[in-house]
C-alpha positions as CSV (number, residue, x, y, z in Angstrom):
1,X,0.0,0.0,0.0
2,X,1.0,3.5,-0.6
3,X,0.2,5.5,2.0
4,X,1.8,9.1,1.1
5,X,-1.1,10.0,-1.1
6,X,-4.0,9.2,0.8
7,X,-2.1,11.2,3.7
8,X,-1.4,14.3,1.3
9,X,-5.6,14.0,0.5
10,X,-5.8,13.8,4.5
11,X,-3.5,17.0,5.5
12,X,-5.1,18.8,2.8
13,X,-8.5,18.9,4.1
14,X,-7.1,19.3,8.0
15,X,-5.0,22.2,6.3
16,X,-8.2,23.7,4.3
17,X,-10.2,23.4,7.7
18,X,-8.3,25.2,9.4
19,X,-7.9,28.4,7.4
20,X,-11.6,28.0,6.7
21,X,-12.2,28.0,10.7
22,X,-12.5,32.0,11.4
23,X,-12.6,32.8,15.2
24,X,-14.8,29.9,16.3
25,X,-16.8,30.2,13.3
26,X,-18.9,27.3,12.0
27,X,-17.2,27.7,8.6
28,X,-18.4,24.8,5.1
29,X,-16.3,23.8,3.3
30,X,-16.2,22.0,-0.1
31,X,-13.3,20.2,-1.0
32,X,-12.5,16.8,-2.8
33,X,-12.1,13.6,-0.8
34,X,-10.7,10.8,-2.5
35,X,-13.4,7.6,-1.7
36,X,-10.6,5.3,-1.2
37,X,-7.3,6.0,0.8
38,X,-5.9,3.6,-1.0
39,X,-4.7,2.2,-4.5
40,X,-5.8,-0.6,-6.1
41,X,-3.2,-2.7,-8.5
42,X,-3.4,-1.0,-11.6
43,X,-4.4,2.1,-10.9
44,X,-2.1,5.2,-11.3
45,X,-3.4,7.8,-8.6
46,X,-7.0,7.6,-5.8
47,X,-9.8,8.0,-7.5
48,X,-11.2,11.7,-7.0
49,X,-14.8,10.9,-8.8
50,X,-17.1,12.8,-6.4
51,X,-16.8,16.3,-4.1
52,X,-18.6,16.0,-1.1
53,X,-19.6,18.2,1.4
54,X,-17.7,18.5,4.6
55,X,-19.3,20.6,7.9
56,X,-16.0,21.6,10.0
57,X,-17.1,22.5,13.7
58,X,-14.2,23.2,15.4
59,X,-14.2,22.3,18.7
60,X,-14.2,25.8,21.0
61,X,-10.2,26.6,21.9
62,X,-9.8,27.7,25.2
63,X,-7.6,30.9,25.8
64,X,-4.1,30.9,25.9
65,X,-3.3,30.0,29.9
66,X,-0.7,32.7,31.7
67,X,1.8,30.2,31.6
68,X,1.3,29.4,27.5
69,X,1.7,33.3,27.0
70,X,4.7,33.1,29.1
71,X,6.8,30.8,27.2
72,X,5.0,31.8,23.4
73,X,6.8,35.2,24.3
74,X,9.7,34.3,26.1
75,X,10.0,31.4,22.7
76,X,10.3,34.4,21.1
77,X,12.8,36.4,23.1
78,X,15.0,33.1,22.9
79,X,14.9,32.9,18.7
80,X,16.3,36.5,18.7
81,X,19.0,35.7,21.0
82,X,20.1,32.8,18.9
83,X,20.0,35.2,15.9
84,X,22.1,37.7,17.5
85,X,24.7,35.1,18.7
86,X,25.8,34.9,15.4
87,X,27.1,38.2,15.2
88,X,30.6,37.9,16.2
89,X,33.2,40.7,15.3
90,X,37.1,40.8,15.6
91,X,38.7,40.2,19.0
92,X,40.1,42.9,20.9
93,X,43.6,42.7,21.5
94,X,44.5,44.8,23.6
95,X,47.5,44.5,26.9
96,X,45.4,42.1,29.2
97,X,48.3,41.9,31.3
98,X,48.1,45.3,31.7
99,X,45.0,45.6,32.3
100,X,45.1,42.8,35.0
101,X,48.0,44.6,36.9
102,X,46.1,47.7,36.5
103,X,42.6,46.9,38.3
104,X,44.3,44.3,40.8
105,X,46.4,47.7,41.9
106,X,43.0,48.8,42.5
107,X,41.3,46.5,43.9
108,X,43.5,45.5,46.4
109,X,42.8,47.9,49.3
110,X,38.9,46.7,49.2
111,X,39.7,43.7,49.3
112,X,40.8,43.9,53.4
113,X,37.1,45.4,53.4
114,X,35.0,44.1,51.4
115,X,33.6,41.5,48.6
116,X,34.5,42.5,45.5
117,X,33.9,41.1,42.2
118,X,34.9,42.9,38.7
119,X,34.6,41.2,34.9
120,X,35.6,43.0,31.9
121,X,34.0,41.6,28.6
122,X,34.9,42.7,24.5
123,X,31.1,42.7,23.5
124,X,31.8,41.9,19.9
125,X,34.0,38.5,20.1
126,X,32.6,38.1,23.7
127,X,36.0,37.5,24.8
128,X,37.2,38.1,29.0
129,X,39.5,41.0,29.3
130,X,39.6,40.7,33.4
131,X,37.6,38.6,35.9
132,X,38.2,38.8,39.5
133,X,35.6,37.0,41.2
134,X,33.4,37.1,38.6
135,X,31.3,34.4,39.7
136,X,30.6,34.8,43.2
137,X,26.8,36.3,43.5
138,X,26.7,39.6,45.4
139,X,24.4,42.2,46.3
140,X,23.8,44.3,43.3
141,X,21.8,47.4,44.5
142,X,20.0,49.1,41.7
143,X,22.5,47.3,39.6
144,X,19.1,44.9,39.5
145,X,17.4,47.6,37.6
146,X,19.3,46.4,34.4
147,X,17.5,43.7,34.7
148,X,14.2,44.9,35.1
149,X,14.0,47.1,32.1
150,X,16.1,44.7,29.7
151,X,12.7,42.4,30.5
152,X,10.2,45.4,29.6
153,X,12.0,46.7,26.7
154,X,12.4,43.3,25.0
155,X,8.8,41.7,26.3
156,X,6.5,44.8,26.1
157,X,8.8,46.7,23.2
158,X,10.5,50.5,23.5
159,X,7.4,52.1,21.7
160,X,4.8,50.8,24.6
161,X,2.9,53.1,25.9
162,X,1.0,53.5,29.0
163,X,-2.7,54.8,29.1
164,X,-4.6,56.8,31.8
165,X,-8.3,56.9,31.0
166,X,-11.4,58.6,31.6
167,X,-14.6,57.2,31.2
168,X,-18.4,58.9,32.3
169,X,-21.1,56.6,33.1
170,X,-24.3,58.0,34.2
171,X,-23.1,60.1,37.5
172,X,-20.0,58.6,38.0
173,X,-16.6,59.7,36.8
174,X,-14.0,56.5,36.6
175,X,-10.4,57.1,36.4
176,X,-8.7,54.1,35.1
177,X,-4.6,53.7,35.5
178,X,-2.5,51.1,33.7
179,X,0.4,51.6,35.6
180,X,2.2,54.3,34.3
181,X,5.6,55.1,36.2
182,X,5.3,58.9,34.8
183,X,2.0,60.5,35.5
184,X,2.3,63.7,37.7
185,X,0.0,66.6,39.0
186,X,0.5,68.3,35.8
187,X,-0.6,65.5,33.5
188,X,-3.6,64.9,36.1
189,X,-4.5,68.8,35.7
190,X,-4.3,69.1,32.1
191,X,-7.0,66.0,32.2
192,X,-9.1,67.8,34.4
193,X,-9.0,70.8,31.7
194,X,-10.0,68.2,29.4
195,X,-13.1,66.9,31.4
196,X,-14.2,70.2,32.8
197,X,-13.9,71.0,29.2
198,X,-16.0,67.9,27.8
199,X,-18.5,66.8,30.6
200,X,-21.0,69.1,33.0
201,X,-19.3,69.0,36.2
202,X,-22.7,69.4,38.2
203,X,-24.1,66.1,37.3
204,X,-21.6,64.2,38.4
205,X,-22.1,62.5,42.4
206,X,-18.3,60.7,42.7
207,X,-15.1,60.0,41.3
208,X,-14.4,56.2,41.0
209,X,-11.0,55.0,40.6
210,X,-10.2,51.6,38.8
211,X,-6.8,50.4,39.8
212,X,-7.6,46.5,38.9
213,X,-4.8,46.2,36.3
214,X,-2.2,45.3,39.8
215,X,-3.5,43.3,42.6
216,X,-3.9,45.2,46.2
217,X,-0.3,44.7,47.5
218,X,1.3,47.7,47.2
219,X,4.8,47.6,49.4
220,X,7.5,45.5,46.9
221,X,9.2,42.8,49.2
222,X,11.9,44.3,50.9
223,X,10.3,47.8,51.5
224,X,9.7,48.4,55.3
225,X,6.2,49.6,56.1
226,X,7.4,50.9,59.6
227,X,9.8,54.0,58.1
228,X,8.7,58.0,58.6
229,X,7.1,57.3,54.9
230,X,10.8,57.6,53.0
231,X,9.9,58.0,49.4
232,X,12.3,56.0,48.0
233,X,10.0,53.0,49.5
234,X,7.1,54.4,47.4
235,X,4.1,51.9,47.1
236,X,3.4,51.1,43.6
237,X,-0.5,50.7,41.9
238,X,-1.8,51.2,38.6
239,X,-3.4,54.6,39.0
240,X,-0.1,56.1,40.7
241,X,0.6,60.0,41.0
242,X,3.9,61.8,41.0
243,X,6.2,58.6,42.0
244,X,3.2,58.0,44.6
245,X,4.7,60.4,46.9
246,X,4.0,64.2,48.3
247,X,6.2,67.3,48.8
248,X,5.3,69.0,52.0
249,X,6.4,72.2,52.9
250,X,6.9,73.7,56.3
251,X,7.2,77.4,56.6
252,X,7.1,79.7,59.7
253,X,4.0,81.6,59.5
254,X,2.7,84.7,61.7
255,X,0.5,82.6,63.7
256,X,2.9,79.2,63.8
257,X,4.1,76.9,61.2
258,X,2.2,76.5,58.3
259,X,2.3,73.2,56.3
260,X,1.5,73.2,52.4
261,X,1.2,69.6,50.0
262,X,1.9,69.5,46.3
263,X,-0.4,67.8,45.2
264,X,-3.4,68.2,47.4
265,X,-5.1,65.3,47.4
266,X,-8.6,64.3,49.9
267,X,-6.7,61.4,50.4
268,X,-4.3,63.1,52.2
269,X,-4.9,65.1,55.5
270,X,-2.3,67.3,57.2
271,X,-1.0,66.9,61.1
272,X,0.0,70.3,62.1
273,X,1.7,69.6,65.7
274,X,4.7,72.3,65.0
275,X,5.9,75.6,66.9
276,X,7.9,78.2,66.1
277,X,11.2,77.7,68.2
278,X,14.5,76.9,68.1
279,X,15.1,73.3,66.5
280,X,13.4,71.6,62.8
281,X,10.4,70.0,61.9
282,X,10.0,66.1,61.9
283,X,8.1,65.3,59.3
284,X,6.3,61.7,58.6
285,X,3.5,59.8,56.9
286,X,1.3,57.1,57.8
287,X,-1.6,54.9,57.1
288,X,-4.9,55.4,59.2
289,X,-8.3,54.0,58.3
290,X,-8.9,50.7,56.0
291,X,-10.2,50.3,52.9
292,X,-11.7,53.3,50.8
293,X,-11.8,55.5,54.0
294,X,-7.8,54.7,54.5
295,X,-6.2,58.0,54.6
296,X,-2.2,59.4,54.3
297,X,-1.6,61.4,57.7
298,X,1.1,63.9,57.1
299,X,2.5,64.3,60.8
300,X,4.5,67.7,61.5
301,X,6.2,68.1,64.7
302,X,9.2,69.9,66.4
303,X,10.1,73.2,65.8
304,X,11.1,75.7,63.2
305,X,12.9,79.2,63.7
306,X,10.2,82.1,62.8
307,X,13.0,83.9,60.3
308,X,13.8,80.2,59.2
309,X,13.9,79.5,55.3
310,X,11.4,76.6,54.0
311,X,11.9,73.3,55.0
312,X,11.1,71.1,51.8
313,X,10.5,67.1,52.2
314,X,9.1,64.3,50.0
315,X,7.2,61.4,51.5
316,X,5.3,58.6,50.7
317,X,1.8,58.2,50.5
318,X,-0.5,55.3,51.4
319,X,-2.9,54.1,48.6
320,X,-2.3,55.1,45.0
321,X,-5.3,55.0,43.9
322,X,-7.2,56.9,46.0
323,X,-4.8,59.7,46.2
324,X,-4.7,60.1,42.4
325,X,-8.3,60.1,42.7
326,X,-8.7,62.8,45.4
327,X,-6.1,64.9,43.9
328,X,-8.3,64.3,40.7
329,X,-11.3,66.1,42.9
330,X,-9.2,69.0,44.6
331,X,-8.7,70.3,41.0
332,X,-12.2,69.4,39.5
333,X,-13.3,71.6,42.7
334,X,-11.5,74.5,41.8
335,X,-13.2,74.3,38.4
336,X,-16.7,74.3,38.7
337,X,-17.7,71.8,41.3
338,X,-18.5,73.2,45.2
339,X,-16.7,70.6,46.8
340,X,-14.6,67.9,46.1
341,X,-16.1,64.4,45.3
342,X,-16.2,61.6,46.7
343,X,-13.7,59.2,46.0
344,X,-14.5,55.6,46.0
345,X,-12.8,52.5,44.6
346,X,-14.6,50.5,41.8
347,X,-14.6,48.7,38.6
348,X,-14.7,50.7,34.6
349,X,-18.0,49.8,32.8
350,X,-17.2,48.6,29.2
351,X,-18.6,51.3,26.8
352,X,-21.4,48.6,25.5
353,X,-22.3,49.0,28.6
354,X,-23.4,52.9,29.1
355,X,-19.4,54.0,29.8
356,X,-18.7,57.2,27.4
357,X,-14.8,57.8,27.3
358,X,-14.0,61.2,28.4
359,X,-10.6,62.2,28.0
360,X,-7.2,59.7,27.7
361,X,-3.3,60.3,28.9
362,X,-0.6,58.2,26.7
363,X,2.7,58.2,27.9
364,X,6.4,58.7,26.2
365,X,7.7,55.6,24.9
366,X,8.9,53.2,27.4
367,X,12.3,53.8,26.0
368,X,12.2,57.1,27.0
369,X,10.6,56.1,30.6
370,X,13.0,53.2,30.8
371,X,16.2,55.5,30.8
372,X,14.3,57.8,33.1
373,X,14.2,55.2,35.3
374,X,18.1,54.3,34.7
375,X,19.2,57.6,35.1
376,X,17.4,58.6,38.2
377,X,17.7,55.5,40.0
378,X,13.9,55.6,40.7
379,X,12.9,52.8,42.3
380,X,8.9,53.0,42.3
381,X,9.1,53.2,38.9
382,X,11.3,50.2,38.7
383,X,8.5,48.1,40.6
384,X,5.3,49.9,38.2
385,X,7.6,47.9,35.0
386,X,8.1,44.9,37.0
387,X,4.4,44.7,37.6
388,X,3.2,45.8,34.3
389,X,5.0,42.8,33.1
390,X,3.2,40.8,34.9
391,X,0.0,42.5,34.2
392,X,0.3,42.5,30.7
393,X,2.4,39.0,30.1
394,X,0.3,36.7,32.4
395,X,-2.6,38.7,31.8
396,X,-3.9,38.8,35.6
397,X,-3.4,41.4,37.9
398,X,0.1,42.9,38.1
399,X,2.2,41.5,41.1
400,X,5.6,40.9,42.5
401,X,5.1,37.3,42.1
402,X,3.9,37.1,38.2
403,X,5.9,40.3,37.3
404,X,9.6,38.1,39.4
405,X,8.4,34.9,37.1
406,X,7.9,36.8,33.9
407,X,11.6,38.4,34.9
408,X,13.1,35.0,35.6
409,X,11.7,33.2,32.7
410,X,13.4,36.1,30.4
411,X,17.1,35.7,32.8
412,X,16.8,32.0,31.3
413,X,15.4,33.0,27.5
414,X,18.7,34.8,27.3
415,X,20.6,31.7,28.1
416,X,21.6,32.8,31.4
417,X,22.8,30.8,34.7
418,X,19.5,30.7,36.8
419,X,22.0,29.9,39.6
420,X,23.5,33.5,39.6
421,X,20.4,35.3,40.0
422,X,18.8,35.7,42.9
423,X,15.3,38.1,42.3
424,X,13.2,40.1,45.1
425,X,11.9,42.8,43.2
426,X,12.4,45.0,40.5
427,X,14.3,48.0,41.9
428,X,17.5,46.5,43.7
429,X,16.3,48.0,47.3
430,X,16.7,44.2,48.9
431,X,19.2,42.8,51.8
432,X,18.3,39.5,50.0
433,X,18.8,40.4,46.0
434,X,21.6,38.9,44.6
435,X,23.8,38.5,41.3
436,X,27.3,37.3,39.8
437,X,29.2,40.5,37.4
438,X,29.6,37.9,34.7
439,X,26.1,37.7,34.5
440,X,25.3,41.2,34.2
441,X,27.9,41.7,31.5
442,X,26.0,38.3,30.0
443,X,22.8,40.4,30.2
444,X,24.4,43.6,28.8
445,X,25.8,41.6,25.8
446,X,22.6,39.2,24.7
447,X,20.2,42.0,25.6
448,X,22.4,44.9,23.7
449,X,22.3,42.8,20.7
450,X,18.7,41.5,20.5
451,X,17.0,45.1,20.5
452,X,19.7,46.9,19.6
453,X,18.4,48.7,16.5
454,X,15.1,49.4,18.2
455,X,16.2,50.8,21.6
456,X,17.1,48.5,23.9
457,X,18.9,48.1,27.3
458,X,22.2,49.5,25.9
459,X,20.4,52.4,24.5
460,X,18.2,53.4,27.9
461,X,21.5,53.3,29.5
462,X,22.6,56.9,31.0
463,X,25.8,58.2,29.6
464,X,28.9,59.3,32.5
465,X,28.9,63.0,33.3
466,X,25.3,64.0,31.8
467,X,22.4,63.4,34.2
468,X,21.1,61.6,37.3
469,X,23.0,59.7,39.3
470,X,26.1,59.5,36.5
471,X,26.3,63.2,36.3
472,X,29.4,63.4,38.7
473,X,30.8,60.1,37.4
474,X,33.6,59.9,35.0
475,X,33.4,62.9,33.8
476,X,36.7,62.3,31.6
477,X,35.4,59.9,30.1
478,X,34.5,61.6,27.0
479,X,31.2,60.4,26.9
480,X,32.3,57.0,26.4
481,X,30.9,55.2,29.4
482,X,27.0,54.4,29.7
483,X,26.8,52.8,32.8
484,X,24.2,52.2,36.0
485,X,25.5,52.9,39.6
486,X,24.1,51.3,42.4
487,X,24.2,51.6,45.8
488,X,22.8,50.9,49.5
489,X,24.5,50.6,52.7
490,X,27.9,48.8,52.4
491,X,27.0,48.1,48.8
492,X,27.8,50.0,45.7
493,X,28.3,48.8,42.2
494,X,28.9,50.2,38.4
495,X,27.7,48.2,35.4
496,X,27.6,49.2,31.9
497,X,29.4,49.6,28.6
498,X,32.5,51.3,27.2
499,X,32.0,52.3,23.2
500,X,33.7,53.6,20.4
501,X,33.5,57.3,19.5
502,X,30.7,56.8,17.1
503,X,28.3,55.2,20.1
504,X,29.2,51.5,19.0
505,X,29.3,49.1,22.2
506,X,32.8,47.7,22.7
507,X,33.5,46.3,26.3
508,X,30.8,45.6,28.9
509,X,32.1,45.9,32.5
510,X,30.2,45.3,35.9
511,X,31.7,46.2,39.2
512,X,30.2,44.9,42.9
513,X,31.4,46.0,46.1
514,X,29.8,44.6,49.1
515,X,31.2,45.9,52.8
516,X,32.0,43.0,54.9
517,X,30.4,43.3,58.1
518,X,31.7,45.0,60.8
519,X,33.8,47.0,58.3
520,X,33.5,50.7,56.8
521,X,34.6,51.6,53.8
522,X,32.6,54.2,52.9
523,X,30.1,55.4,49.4
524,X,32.7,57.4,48.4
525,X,35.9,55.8,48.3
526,X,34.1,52.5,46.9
527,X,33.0,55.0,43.6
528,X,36.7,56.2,43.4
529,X,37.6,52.4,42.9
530,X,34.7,51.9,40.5
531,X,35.3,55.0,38.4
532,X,39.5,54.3,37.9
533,X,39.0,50.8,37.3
534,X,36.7,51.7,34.1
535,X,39.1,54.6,33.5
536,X,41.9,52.1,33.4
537,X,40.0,49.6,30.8
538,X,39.2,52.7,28.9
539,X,42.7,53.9,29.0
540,X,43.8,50.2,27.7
541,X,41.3,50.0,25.1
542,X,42.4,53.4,23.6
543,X,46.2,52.5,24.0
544,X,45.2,49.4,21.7
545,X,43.4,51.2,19.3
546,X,46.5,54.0,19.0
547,X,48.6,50.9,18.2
548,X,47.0,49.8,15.1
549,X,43.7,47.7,17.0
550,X,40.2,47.4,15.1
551,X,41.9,47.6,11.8
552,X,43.9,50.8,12.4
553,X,40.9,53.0,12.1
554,X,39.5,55.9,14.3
555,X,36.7,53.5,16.1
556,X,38.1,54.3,19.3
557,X,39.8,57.6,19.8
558,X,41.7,58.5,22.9
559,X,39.6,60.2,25.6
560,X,40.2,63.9,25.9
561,X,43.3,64.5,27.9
562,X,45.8,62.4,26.8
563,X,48.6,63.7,25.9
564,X,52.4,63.0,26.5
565,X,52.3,64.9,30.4
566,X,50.3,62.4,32.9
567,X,46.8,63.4,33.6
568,X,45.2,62.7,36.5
569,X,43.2,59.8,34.7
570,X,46.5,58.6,33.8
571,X,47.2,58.1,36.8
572,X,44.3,56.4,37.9
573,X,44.7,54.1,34.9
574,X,48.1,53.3,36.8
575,X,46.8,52.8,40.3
576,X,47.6,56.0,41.9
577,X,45.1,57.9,43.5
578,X,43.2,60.0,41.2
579,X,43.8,63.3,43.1
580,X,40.8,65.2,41.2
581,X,37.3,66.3,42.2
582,X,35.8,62.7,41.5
583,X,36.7,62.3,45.4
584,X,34.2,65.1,46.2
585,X,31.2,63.4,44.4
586,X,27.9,63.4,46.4
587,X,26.8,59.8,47.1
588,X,23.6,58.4,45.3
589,X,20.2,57.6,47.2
590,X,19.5,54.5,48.6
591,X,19.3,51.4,45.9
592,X,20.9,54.4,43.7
């Protein structure tokens, strides 16, 4: 028997079946079926006599589980790694011996102090330049941050946007958040021009906020809940406002300290307890009430001199949602309405169902809010991208745990050692967090290359001496360095990329320094060692390139200052302290 035809008669109907099958849809289809599967002796082909009538009813496919979306995206993630691998340039060549004596000089005075672990990586051949301790997992402060937003850029894509919506239905006005990291009182007022402008204020009885896209935990694991409010341990939610925190002012006033918020919110409700004397003012936030009646207490007390200039602080507030809401009815208040509304939790109505949409926020590109992120160090918006990943991945509310498995399953779609990553959340602000520097160089390199044309992780890095927390750092670099810092107590660390003068990604460095306890070594002489260590690699790579490296070609020119006298980065290159105003460089904030 010959069986290949009748099977080629057999796929051909499956095959027409299923393009004929449209959404679910009961779908006939006409299509020749040979009567027998068969062939007789003496016959050349299956006889194909008749066309009958087939009825295809697909069976009903259930949706995709949050696991199958998972792995169909992280599937994909893992083909474009494979793609990129094969993109290998020429090796570097440059004096590893050198560059080993170099950074050992270095590192040797931490090393009576601390854990330290450096690797040096050429990107293009993928080729170790230096490794001290490159395998031994440390503490990687915001360094963890990388991570984070190499997972959103490559899973949700640079151009995603985030949308803030407004939708009327009957007397209600819903405000519905999708987790945007970047919405502020400004963006907030210029939607309440927008509704004041589209919808009559008088009708409407209460504001409802729908904050469903993450789940009701709001602290990321590792945040303390028992703090003065310390913004840096913002809570995240989808319908967030100003980094969900609150700049309070206190300001001597004729008749005693007077306390001012930006943004005003219902939510929030001021604790004057302050007097005019010698001394400052304490200032701290808390939780009081439950459920849609909680409320932010912003406690003043102590004392503040009656000539004394403004004191300014920022704290936290306690739920997202509610205080976007009631800031939402402070300025719908002032225009038109008598008082503010009511602010109550609550799901959006689908517009089928009544729901008219009012007005709509879009965000910048997440590339754009990505290396805001990077720059600034900010960790609340760190944990809105780990939880939007989860949100939008898994396809059930946003949390630390989905948002940590859609981040672990992208560590191993990169091909990378699950063993050296140890995840607690997505900004770095964890005792328990840890990570090898071989790995974040792996991440750097297979991340670089998979969106590099599009904006990826390389791309949303900041560049040294420009902005945020990299504006004091390696200045003399000639804008060579892109780089994260991070740092916490007794934990600091550097990780990013060294390119050529036309932007081009040539060595991937990471640098971890975690105090041993019972030690000191403090922020700033930790960055010192960071900073001349990727000063010495630069000063290598440019030496090489000088001698005729990456085909004797202009790719790497030497960084401003060289010249035949030694500069003070030549020295540092060498091992001698740097001598220069590097020293003087403020520390970073917490998880910085």
């Amino acid at each position: 028997m010959h069986v290949w035809p009748a099977a080629a008669g057999a796929i051909t109907l499956v095959a027409a079946a299923v393009l004929a099958f449209e959404g679910g849809a009961l779908t006939r289809l006409v299509a020749p079926v040979p009567y027998a599967m068969s062939l007789e002796a003496g016959e050349s082909e299956p006889r194909r006599d008749a066309y009958v009538e087939v009825v295809v009813v697909p069976d009903e496919l259930p949706p995709p589980t949050a696991e199958e979306r998972l792995m169909t995206r992280l599937a994909a993630v893992s083909r474009a790694v494979e793609l990129a691998r094969g993109d290998a340039r020429p090796r570097i060549a440059l004096d590893t011996a050198g560059l080993d004596a170099a950074i050992r000089k270095i590192v040797a005075p931490l090393e009576r102090l601390a854990s330290v672990s450096v690797h040096v990586r050429d990107l293009g051949s993928d080729t170790v330049l230096f490794d001290f301790q490159g395998d031994v997992p440390l503490n990687p402060a915001s360094n963890n941050k990388l991570l984070t937003t190499a997972a959103a850029l490559d899973l949700l894509g640079a151009d995603y946007r985030f949308e803030t919506r407004v939708l009327r239905h009957g007397e209600d006005l819903v405000l519905v958040g999708e987790g945007d990291p970047s919405f502020d009182h400004v963006a907030l007022a210029a939607l309440a021009d927008e509704i004041a402008a589209r919808t009559d204020l008088a009708s409407l009885t209460r504001i409802v906020v729908d904050d469903a896209a993450f789940s009701q935990r709001r602290l990321a694991p590792g945040f303390s809940d028992t703090e003065i409010g310390l913004s840096y341990q913002a809570p995240s939610g989808a319908l967030s406002l100003d980094f969900n925190t609150v700049a309070i002012t206190v300001a001597p006033g004729p008749e005693g300290p007077v306390v001012t918020l930006v943004p005003d919110s219902t939510h929030v409700v001021i604790d004057n307890r302050a007097t005019i004397g010698s001394g400052a003012p304490t200032v701290r936030t808390y939780a009081r009430g439950e459920g849609d009646a909680v409320e932010t207490v912003v406690e003043v007390t102590g004392k503040i001199r009656r000539r004394a200039k403004p004191v300014q602080v920022r704290r936290r507030i306690s739920d997202p949602g509610l205080y976007t809401g009631g800031a939402l009815a402070v300025m719908l208040a002032a225009r038109g309405q008598d008082a503010p509304l009511p602010v109550v939790r609550g799901r959006a109505p689908t517009y089928g169902n009544g729901a008219e949409p009012v007005a709509r926020r879009d965000s910048a590109p997440l590339a754009v809010i990505a290396a805001d992120a990077l720059a600034f160090s900010n960790n609340f918006m760190a944990e809105q991208l780990l939880r939007t990943l989860g949100w939008r991945v898994t396809q059930s509310p946003g949390d630390w745990d989905n948002g940590a498995q859609v981040v672990l399953g992208y560590w191993r779609a990169l091909g990378l050692d699950p063993n050296a990553l140890v995840f607690e959340n997505g900004s770095g602000l964890s005792d328990l967090g840890r990570v090898t520097t071989s790995a974040l160089v792996d991440l750097i390199a297979v991340a670089g290359r998979v969106r590099a044309a599009e904006g990826g992780l390389v791309s949303a890095l900041p560049v040294a001496g420009e902005r945020g927390t990299m504006l004091s750092r390696l200045r003399k670099s000639g804008k060579r360095v892109r780089a994260k810092t991070g740092t916490l107590d007794g934990v600091s660390g550097l990780t990013g990329v060294i390119t050529a003068e036309d932007g081009t990604p040539q060595v991937g460095f990471s640098i971890l320094i975690n105090v041993d306890d019972g030690r000191v070594a403090v922020a700033a002489k930790r960055k010192r060692a960071e900073d001349r260590i990727v000063m010495a690699v630069l000063r290598h790579l440019d030496a090489w390139a000088a001698a005729g490296g990456a085909g004797g070609d202009a790719a790497s020119k030497p960084a401003p200052g060289g010249s035949a006298k030694k500069t003070a980065d030549e020295r540092v290159a060498s091992g001698e302290p740097p001598g220069g105003p590097a020293s003087d460089a403020p520390a970073d904030p917490p998880a910085g």
